[in-house]
Structure formats: structure tokens, C-alpha cells
C-alpha beads as a LAMMPS data file, in Angstrom:
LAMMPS data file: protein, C-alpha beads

337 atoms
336 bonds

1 atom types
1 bond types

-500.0 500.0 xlo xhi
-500.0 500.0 ylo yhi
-500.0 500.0 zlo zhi

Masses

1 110.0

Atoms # bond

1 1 1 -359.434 281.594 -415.138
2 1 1 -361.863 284.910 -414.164
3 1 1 -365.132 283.580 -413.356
4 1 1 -368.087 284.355 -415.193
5 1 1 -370.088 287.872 -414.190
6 1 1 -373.932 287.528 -413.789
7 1 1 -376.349 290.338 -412.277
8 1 1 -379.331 289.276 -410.687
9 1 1 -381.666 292.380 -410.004
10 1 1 -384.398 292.540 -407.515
11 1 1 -381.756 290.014 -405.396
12 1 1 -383.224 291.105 -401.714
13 1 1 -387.092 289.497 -402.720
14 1 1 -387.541 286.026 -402.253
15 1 1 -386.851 284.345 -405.546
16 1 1 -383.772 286.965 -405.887
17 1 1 -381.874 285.814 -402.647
18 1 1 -382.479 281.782 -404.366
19 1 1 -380.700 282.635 -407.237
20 1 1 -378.248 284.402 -405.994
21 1 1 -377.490 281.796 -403.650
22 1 1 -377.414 279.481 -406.621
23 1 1 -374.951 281.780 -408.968
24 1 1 -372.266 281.594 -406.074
25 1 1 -373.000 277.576 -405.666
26 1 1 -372.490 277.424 -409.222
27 1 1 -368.989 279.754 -408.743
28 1 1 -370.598 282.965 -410.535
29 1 1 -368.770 286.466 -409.992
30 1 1 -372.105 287.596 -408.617
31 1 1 -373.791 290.877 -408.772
32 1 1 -377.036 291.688 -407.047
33 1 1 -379.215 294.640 -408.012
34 1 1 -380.262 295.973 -404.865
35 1 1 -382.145 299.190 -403.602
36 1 1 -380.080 300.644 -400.581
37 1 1 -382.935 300.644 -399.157
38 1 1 -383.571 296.598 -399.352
39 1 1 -382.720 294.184 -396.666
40 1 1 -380.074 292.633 -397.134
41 1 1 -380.799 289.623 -394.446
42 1 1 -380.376 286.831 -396.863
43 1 1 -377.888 288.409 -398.647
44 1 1 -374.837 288.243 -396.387
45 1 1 -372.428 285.903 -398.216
46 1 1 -369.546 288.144 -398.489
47 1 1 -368.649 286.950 -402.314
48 1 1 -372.120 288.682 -402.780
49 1 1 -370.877 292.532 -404.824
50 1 1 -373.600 295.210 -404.973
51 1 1 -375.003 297.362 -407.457
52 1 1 -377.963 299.607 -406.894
53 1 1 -379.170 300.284 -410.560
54 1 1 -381.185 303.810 -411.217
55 1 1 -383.738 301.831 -413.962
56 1 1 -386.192 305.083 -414.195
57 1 1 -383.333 307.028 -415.609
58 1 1 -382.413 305.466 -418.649
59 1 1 -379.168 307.898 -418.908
60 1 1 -378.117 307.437 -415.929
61 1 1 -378.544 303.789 -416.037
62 1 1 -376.650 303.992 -419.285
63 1 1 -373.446 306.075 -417.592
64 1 1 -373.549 303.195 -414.483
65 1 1 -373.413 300.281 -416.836
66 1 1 -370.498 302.434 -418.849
67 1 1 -368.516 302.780 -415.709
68 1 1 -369.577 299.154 -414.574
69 1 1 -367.931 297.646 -417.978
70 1 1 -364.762 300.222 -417.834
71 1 1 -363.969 299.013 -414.336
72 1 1 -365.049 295.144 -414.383
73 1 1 -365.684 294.427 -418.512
74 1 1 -369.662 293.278 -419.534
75 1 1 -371.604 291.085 -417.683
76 1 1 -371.940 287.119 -418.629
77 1 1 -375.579 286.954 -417.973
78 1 1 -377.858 289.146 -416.545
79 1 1 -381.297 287.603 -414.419
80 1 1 -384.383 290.335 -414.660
81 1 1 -386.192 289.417 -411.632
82 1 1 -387.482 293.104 -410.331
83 1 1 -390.889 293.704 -410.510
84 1 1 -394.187 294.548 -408.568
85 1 1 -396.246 291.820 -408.080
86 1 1 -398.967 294.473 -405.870
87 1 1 -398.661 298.147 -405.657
88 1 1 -400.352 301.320 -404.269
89 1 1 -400.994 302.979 -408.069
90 1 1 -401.844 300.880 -410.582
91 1 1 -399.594 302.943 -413.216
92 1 1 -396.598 301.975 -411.312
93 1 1 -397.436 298.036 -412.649
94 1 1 -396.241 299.995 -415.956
95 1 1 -393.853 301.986 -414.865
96 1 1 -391.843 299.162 -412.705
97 1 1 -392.529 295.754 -414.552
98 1 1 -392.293 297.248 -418.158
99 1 1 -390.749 300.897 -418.442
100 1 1 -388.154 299.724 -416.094
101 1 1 -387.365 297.102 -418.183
102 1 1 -387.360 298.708 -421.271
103 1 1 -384.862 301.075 -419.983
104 1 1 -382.572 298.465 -419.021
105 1 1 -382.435 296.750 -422.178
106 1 1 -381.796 300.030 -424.013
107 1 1 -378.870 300.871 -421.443
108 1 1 -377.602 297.301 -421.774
109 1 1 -377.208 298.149 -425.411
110 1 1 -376.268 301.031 -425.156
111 1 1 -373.374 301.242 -422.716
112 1 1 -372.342 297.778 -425.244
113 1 1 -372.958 295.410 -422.114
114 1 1 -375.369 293.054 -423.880
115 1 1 -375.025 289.884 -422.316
116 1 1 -374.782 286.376 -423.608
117 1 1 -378.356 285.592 -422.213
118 1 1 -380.685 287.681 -420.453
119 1 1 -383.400 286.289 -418.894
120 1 1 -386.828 288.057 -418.152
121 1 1 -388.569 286.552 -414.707
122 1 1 -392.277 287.132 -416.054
123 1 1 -395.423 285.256 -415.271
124 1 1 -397.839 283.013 -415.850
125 1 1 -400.693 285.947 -415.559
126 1 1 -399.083 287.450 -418.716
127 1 1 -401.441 284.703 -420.491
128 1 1 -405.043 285.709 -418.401
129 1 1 -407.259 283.308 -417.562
130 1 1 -407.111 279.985 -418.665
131 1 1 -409.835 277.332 -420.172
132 1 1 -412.536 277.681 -418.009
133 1 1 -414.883 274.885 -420.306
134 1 1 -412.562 271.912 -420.637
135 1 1 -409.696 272.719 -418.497
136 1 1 -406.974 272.398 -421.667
137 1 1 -403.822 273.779 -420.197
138 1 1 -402.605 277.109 -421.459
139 1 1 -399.707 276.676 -424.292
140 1 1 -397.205 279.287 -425.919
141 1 1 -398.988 278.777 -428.632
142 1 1 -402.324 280.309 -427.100
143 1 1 -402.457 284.685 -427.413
144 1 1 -402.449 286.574 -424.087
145 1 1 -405.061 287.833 -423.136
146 1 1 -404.386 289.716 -419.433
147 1 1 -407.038 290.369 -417.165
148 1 1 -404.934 292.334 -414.391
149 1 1 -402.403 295.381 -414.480
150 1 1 -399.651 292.939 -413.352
151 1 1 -400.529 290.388 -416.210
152 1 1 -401.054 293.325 -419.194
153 1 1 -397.709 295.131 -417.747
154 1 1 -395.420 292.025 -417.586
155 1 1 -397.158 290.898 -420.985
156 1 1 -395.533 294.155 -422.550
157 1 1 -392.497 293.549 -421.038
158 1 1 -392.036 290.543 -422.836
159 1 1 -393.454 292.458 -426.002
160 1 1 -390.743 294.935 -425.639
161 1 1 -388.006 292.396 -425.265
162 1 1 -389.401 290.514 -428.569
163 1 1 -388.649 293.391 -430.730
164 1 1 -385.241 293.827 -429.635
165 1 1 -382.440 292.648 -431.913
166 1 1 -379.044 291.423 -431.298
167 1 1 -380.255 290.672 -427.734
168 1 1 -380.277 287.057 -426.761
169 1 1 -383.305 286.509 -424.449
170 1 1 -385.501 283.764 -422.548
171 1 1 -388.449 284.904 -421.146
172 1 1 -390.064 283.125 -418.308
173 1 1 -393.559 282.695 -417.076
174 1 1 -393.684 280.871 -413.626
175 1 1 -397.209 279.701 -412.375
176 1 1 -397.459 280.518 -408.555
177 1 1 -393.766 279.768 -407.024
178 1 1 -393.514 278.643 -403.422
179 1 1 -390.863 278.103 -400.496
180 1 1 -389.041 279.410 -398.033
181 1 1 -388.887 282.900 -396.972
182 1 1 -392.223 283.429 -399.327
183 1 1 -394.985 285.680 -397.643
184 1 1 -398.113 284.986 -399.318
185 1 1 -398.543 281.561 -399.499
186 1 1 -397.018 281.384 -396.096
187 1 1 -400.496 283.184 -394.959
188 1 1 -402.256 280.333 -396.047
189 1 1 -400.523 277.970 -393.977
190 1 1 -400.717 280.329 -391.583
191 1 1 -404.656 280.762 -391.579
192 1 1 -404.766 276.814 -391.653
193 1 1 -403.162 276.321 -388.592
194 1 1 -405.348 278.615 -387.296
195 1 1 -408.334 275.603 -388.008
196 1 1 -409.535 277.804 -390.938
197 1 1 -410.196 277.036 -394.372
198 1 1 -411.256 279.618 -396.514
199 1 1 -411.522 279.277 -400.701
200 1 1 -412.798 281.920 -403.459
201 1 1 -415.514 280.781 -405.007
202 1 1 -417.664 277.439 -405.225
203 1 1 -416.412 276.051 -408.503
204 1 1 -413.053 273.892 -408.202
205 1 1 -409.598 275.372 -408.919
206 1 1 -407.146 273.841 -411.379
207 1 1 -403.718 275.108 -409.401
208 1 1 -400.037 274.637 -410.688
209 1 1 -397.129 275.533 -408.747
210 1 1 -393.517 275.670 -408.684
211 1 1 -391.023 275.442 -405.870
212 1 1 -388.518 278.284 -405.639
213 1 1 -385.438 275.938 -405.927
214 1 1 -387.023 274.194 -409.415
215 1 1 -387.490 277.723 -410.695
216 1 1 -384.245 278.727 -410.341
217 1 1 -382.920 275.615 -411.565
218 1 1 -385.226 276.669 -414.718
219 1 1 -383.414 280.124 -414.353
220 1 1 -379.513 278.291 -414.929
221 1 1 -380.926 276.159 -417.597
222 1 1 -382.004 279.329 -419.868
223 1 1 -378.896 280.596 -418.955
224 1 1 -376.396 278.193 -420.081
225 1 1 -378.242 276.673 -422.911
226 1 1 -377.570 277.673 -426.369
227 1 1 -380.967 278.264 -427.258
228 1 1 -382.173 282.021 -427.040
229 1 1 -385.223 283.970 -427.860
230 1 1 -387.868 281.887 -426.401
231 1 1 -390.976 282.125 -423.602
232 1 1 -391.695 278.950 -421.279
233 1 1 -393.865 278.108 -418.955
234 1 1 -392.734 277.000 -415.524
235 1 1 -394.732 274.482 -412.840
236 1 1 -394.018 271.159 -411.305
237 1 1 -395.684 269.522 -414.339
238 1 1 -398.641 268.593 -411.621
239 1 1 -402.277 269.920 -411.018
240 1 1 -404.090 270.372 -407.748
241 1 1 -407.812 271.345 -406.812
242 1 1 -407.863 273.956 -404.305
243 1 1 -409.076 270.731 -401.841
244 1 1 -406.028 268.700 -402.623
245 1 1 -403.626 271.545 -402.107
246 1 1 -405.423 272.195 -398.795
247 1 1 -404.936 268.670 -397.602
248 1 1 -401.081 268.861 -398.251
249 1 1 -400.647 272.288 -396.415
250 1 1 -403.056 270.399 -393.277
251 1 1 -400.725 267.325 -393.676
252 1 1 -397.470 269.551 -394.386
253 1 1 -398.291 271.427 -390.354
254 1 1 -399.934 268.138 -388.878
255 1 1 -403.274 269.296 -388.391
256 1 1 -405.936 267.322 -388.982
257 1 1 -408.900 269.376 -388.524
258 1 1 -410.321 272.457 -390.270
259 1 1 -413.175 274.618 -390.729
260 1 1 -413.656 274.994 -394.427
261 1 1 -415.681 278.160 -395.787
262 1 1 -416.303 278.876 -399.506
263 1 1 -416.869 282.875 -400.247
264 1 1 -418.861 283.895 -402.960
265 1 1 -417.115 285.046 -405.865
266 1 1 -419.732 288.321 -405.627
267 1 1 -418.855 289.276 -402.259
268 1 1 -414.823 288.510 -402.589
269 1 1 -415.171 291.107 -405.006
270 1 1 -417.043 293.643 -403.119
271 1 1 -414.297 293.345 -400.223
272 1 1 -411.469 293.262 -402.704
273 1 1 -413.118 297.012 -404.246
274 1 1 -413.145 297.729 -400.520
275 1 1 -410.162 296.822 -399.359
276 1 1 -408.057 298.992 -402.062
277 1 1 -410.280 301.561 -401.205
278 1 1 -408.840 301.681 -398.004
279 1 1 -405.616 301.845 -399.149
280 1 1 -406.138 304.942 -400.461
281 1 1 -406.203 306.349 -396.789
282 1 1 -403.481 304.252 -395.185
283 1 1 -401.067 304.512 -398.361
284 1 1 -400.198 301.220 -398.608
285 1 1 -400.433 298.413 -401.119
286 1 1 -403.454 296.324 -400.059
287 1 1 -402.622 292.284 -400.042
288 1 1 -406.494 292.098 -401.362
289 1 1 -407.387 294.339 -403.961
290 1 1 -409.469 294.163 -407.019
291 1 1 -406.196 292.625 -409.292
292 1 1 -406.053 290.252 -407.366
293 1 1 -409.781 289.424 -407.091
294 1 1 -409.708 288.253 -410.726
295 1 1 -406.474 286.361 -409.416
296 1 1 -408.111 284.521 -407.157
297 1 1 -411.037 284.403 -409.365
298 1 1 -409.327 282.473 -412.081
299 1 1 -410.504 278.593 -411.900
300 1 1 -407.431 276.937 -414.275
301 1 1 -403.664 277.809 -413.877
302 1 1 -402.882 274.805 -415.812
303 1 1 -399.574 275.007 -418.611
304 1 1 -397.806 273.023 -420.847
305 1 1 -394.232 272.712 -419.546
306 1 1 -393.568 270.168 -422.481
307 1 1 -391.288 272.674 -424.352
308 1 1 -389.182 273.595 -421.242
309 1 1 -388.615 269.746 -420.863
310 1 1 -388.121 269.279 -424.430
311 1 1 -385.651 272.445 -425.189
312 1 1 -383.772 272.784 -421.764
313 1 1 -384.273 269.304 -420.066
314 1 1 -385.737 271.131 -417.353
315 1 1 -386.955 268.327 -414.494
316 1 1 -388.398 269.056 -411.030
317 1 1 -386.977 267.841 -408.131
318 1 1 -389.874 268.957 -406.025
319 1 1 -393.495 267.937 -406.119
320 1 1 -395.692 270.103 -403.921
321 1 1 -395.924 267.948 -400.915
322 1 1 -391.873 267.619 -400.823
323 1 1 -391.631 271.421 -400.915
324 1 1 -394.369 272.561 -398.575
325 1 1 -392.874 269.926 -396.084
326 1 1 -389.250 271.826 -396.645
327 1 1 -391.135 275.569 -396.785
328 1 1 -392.587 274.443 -393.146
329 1 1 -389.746 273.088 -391.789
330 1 1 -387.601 276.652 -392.521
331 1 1 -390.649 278.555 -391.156
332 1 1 -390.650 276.322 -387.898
333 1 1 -386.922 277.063 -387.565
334 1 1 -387.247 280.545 -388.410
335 1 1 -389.880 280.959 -386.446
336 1 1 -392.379 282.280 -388.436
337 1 1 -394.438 279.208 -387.392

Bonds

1 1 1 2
2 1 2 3
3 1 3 4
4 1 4 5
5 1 5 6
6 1 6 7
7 1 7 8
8 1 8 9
9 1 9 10
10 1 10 11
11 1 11 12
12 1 12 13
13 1 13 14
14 1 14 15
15 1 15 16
16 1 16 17
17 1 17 18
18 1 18 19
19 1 19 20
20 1 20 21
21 1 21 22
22 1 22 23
23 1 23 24
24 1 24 25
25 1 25 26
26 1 26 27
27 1 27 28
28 1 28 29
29 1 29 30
30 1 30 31
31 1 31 32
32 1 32 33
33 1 33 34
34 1 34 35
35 1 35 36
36 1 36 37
37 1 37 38
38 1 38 39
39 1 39 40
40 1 40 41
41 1 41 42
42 1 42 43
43 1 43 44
44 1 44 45
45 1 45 46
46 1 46 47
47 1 47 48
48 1 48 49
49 1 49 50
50 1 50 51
51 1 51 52
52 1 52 53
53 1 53 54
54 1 54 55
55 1 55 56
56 1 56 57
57 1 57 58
58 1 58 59
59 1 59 60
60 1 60 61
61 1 61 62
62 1 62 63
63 1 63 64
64 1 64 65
65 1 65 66
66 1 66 67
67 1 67 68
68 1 68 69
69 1 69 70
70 1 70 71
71 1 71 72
72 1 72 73
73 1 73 74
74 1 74 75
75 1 75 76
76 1 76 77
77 1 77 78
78 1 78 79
79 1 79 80
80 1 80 81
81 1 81 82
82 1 82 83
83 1 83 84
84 1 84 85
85 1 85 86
86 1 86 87
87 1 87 88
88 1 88 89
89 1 89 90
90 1 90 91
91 1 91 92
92 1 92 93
93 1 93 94
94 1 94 95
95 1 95 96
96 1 96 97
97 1 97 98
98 1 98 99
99 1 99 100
100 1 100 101
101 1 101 102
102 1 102 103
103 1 103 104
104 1 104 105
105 1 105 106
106 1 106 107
107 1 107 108
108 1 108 109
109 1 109 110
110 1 110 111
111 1 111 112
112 1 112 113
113 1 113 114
114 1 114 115
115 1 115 116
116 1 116 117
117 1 117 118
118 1 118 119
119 1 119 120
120 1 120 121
121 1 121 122
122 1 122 123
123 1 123 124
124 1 124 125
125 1 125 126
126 1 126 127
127 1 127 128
128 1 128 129
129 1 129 130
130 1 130 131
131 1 131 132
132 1 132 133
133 1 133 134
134 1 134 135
135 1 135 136
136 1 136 137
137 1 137 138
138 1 138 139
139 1 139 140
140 1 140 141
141 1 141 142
142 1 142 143
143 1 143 144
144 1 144 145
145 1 145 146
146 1 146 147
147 1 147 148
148 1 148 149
149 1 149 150
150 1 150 151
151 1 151 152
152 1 152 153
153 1 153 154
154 1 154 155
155 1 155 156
156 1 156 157
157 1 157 158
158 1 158 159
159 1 159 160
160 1 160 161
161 1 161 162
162 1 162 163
163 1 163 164
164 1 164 165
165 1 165 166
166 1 166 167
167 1 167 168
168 1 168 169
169 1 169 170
170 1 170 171
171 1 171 172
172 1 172 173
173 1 173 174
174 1 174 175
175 1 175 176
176 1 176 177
177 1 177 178
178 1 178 179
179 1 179 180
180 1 180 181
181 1 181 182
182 1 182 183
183 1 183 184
184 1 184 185
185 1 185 186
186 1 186 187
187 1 187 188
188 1 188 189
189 1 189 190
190 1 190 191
191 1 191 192
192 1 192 193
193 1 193 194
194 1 194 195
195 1 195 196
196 1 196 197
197 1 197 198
198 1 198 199
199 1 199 200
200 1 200 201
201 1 201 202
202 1 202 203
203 1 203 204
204 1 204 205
205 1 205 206
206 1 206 207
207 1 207 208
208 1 208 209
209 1 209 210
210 1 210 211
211 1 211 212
212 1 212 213
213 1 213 214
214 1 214 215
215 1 215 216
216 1 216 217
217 1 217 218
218 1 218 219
219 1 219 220
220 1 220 221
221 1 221 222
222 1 222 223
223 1 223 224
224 1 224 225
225 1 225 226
226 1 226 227
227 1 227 228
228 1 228 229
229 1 229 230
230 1 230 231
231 1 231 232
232 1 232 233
233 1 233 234
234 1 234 235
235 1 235 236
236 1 236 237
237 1 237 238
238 1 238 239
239 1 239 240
240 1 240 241
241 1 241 242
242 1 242 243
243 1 243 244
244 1 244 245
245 1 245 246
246 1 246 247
247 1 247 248
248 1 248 249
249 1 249 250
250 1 250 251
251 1 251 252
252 1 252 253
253 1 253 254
254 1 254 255
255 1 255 256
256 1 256 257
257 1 257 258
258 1 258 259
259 1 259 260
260 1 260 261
261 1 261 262
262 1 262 263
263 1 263 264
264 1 264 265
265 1 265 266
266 1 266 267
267 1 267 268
268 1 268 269
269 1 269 270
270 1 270 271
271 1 271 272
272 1 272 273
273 1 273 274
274 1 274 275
275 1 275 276
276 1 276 277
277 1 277 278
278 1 278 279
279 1 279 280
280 1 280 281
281 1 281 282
282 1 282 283
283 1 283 284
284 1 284 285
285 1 285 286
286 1 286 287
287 1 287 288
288 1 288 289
289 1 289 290
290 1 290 291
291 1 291 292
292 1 292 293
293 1 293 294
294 1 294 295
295 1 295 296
296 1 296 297
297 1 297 298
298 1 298 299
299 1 299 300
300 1 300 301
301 1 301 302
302 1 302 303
303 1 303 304
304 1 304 305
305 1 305 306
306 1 306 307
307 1 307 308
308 1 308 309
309 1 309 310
310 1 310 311
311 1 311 312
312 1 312 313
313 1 313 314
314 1 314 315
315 1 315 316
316 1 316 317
317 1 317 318
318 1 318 319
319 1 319 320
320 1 320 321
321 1 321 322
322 1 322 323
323 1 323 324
324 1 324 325
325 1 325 326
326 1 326 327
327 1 327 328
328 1 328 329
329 1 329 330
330 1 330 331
331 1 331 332
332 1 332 333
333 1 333 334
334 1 334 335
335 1 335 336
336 1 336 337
């Protein structure tokens, strides 16, 4: 029996290498969209077949997909997970998260290689901020609203995708995802074991999270369900305050003590203006900039998972003090700890 094909594109991030991992667990003919100039380090299964997609030439795209189905037949499923999450121009938020996609649904269609489910990694930030009053959680119910270039561009996206016919979709909108291999949130830890504390703002946060193995458990669900055209929300089904999550990372590393310093919301946004001015000079993508200033500006990341439960029978595995415990334990071995 030929096993079924799925593509994963942007397979060399960090959420791409989990699900690729997954699709060959799960005995997946698996293709992963990869720049040649990616890594490849957590790529090197050798059942692992490459593709390196053009997606700003929709033509071209459409001839690769062509010669992709005349030699191999259409894919199964196909997993949208490239995308920007920072970038040096803001136009290229456009350009990578939503013209990108558009072309690839058009060449999917186009070179007849519609799949039996595509699924759209988006983002919780396609809503915009949250119930700042009385905390409610965000539902799909609720109309976006973005407040950042990443939230308005994957927000189109997932506009684009809606208007599409004949193409069976799930769109997905993860709240901040976690684990191993992950960069950003591994700074945190890292500035915690330093003995330093330092939050955005004096008001309390409202976080969700998700770990990286529940997402792309979320991811298979979508996939093999028979239920298509929908958006969820995806988190652990728990909330945090920015003090509870800092406990768990302090009890995740063993360290008991830290200095805790709360920065005006005012001056985190005069360094954020200054910090991608800088980048300006140096060319590079600054980690602080001001999108992500109303990022970390944003007091309640709270959603309603309820319909992902409900439709999919998605459940967690992981609550955030079982994965930050197995995030630190790979960066120990790794040693990036």
C-alpha cells in the first residue's frame, strides 16, 4: 500500500522539524519545504525528501508542483508552517506570511494538486489584543482586530484562504508555543538563570501557552479529521500571570533566587523605537522592535480552546510545568544551558 504524501513547508524552524518528525512517526511519505539555504540539523532522518518551493513566483511555483504531481501524483496533505514571525522590512510581514501564501494556494490549484486538507499554521495575534477590562478569553466568534504587521498579515492570510473554494482548509491560531530547540523563550530562561527577572509593564499578564509536541498533535488532528474549513485556537487550556510562569521557569532550572524588575510600559517602548532603529544600520531583524512592543504590551492572551476539544478531541498532554521541565532538560543536554 503507497503511503500517504504530506509537505510540510518551513520544515528547518522549530515547529517544522516537530512535525516532520511526527509525519514519519505516523509513516507519512514526507516532504519538507526547505530553503537550500536552511539548516538542515534536525532534519537528518534519511526518509526525510526535499523540496525547495519558489512561493514569490507564482508560475514557477505552479510548473514545480506540475512536475512534482507528474513524477510522484498530488500530495495527501499539505502543513503551511512558513512565515516571519520578525523581519528587517515590515512589508516583507506581507509579502512572506500572506502573498506567499496566496501564491501557493493558487499554484496548488492550479497545477490540480489540491490536497485533502491543508492546514494554515497562523496565530493567535491574528485576533489583537484581548479583554483588557474583565479578562473574557478571546473566541472565534470575536472580529480581529490586529495591532502588529505580523497579526494584520497572518489575519489576511487566513482571509485569503476563506474565499477560496473547492479547497479544504483548517486554519490554526497557536497562542505562544514552547519547547525544545525554541529561541525566544529559551532567552527567558536564559536571563533567569542569570538571577534576573525582568517583566513589561506593572499590570499582571494573562499568558497561555502551548507546548510544541501538543501543537503538532493539534496539527494531525486537523489533518485527519473530516471536518474542513474551520479556525481554532490552540493553548494548554491553562492561564498563567507573568509571576506564576516565572516561578515554573525558576523551579524548571532550580534556582531559587531572583532579582525581579518591572519596566515601564513608556520606556519599553522608547527602547523598542530604538532598538529597530538600529537595525536599520546593522541590517538585521531586531529581537525588540516596536511589533513586538505592543506584543509584549498585551495584558490577556487568554482563548477558548472549547471548539478544538469539541470538533477534533484535541487534549494536551503537556501542562506548562511538564514541558518547561522537558524544554530544560534538551537544552542541558544540548548544551545550550
Amino acid at each position: 500500500m503507497n503511503k500517504k504524501k504530506i509537505l510540510i513547508t518551513g520544515a528547518s524552524g522549530f515547529i517544522g522539524s516537530f512535525l516532520v518528525e511526527k509525519a514519519l512517526e505516523k509513516g507519512y511519505a514526507v516532504w519538507a519545504g526547505v530553503r537550500k539555504s536552511s539548516s538542515k540539523e534536525y532534519l537528518q532522518d534519511e526518509r526525510i525528501q526535499f523540496i525547495d518551493l519558489n512561493f514569490a513566483n507564482k508560475e514557477s511555483l505552479t510548473d514545480q508542483l506540475r512536475e512534482f504531481v507528474s513524477l510522484y501524483g498530488k500530495f495527501d496533505y499539505v502543513v503551511h508552517n512558513a512565515g516571519v514571525t520578525k523581519c528587517f522590512k515590515k512589508e516583507d510581514f506581507k509579502k512572506i506570511n500572506y502573498q506567499y501564501t496566496v501564491n501557493f494556494v493558487d499554484a496548488l490549484k492550479a497545477a490540480d494538486c489540491t490536497p485533502l486538507k491543508f492546514v494554515l499554521m497562523s496565530s493567535l495575534s491574528a485576533m489583537g489584543a484581548g479583554d483588557e477590562i474583565n479578562y473574557t478569553p478571546l473566541k472565534f466568534t470575536d472580529k480581529p482586530n490586529p495591532n502588529t504587521e505580523y497579526g494584520r498579515s497572518k489575519l489576511k492570510a487566513e482571509q485569503y484562504l476563506e474565499s477560496t473554494t473547492d479547497f479544504p482548509y483548517i486554519i490554526l491560531r497557536p497562542t505562544g508555543v514552547y519547547g525544545p530547540r525554541e529561541k525566544d523563550y529559551f532567552l527567558m530562561v536564559k536571563t533567569v538563570r542569570s538571577g534576573l527577572d525582568v517583566g513589561a509593564g506593572f499590570r499582571p499578564q494573562h499568558l497561555t501557552f502551548i507546548y510544541v509536541k501538543d501543537l503538532v498533535d493539534a496539527v494531525f488532528l486537523s489533518l485527519e479529521s473530516n471536518i474542513s474549513n474551520r479556525t481554532y485556537f490552540v493553548a494548554d487550556g491553562d492561564v498563567y500571570t507573568d509571576k506564576e510562569y516565572t516561578q515554573l521557569v525558576k523551579e524548571s532550572i532550580g534556582k531559587k533566587h531572583v532579582l525581579s524588575l518591572k519596566v515601564p510600559l513608556w520606556l519599553l517602548k522608547v527602547i523598542s523605537t530604538i532598538a529597530e532603529g538600529l537595525s536599520l544600520f546593522t541590517k538585521q531583524p531586531s529581537t525588540l522592535n516596536k511589533d513586538k512592543y505592543k506584543i509584549m504590551k498585551q495584558r490577556n492572551w487568554e482563548c477558548d480552546i472549547q471548539p478544538l476539544i469539541d470538533d477534533l478531541g484535541f487534549s494536551p498532554q503537556y501542562n506548562l510545568r511538564q514541558g518547561l521541565a522537558e524544554s530544560v532538560q534538551w537544552y542541558r543536554e544540548n548544551h545550550w544551558l
